[in-house]
C-alpha positions in Angstrom: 109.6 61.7 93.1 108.6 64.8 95.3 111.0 67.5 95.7 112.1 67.4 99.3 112.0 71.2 99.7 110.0 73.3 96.8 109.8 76.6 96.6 106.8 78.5 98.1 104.7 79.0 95.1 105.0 82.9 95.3 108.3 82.9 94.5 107.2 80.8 91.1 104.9 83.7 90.6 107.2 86.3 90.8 110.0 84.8 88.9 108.2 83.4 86.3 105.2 85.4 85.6 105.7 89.1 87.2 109.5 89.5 86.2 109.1 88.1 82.7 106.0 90.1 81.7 108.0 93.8 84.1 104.9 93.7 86.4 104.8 95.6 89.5 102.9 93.9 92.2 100.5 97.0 92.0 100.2 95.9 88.3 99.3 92.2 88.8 97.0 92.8 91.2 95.2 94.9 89.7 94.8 92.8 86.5 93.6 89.9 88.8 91.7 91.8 90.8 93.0 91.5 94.0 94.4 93.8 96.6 97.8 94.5 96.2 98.3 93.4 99.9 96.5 90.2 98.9 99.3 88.9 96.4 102.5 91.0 97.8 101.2 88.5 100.6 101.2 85.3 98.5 104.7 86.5 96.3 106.4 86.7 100.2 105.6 83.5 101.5 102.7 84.6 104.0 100.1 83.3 102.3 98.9 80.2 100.0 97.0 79.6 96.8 93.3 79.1 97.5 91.0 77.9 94.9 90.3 81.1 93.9 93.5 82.5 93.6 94.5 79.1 91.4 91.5 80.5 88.7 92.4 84.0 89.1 96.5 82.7 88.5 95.1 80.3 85.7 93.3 82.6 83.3 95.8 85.5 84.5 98.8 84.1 83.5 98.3 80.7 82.0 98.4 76.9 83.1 95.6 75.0 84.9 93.7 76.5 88.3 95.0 72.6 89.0 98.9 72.8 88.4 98.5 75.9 91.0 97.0 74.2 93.3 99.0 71.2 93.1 102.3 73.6 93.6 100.7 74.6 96.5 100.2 70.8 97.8 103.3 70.2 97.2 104.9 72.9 99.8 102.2 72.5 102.4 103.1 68.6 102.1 107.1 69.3 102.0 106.7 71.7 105.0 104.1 69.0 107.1 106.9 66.3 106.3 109.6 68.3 107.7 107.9 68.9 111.1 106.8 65.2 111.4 109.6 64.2 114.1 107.8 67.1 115.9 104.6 65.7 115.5 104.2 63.2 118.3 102.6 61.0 116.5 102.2 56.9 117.3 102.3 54.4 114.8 99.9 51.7 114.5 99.7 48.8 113.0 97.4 45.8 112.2 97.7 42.9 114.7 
């Protein structure tokens, strides 16, 4: 079952590969190779994991460029969901 509301995957970064390891954002950017205004971006919710930033997160700090993408999926999804009574949207169905 989804989660109805996951966290933004930056804040999965930050508690469970920056704070573990006592990076500094400066730090982990630099070891992926990013601007530090590229991933303080990303850790504060501004910004999602492309498919680069899923290899760059993968061989970084472990798991799959896949699970990072799919954590990323799953917010956009949960966050879509939650505006769908906004949406305007009409319903069809086969006659």
């Amino acid at each position: 079952m989804a989660m109805l509301n996951p966290p933004h995957p930056g804040e999965t970064i930050r508690e469970l590969c920056l704070e573990p390891l006592g990076l500094s954002v400066t730090a982990a950017a630099k070891g992926l190779g990013v601007t530090r205004k590229t991933l303080s971006e990303l850790l504060n919710g501004h910004s999602g994991i492309s498919i680069e930033m899923a290899v760059r997160l993968s061989y970084g700090f472990g798991g799959s460029p896949e699970s990072w993408l799919m954590q990323q999926n799953l917010y956009d999804l949960a966050q879509a969901r939650s505006k769908l009574s906004a949406m305007n949207i009409k319903r069809f169905a086969a006659a």
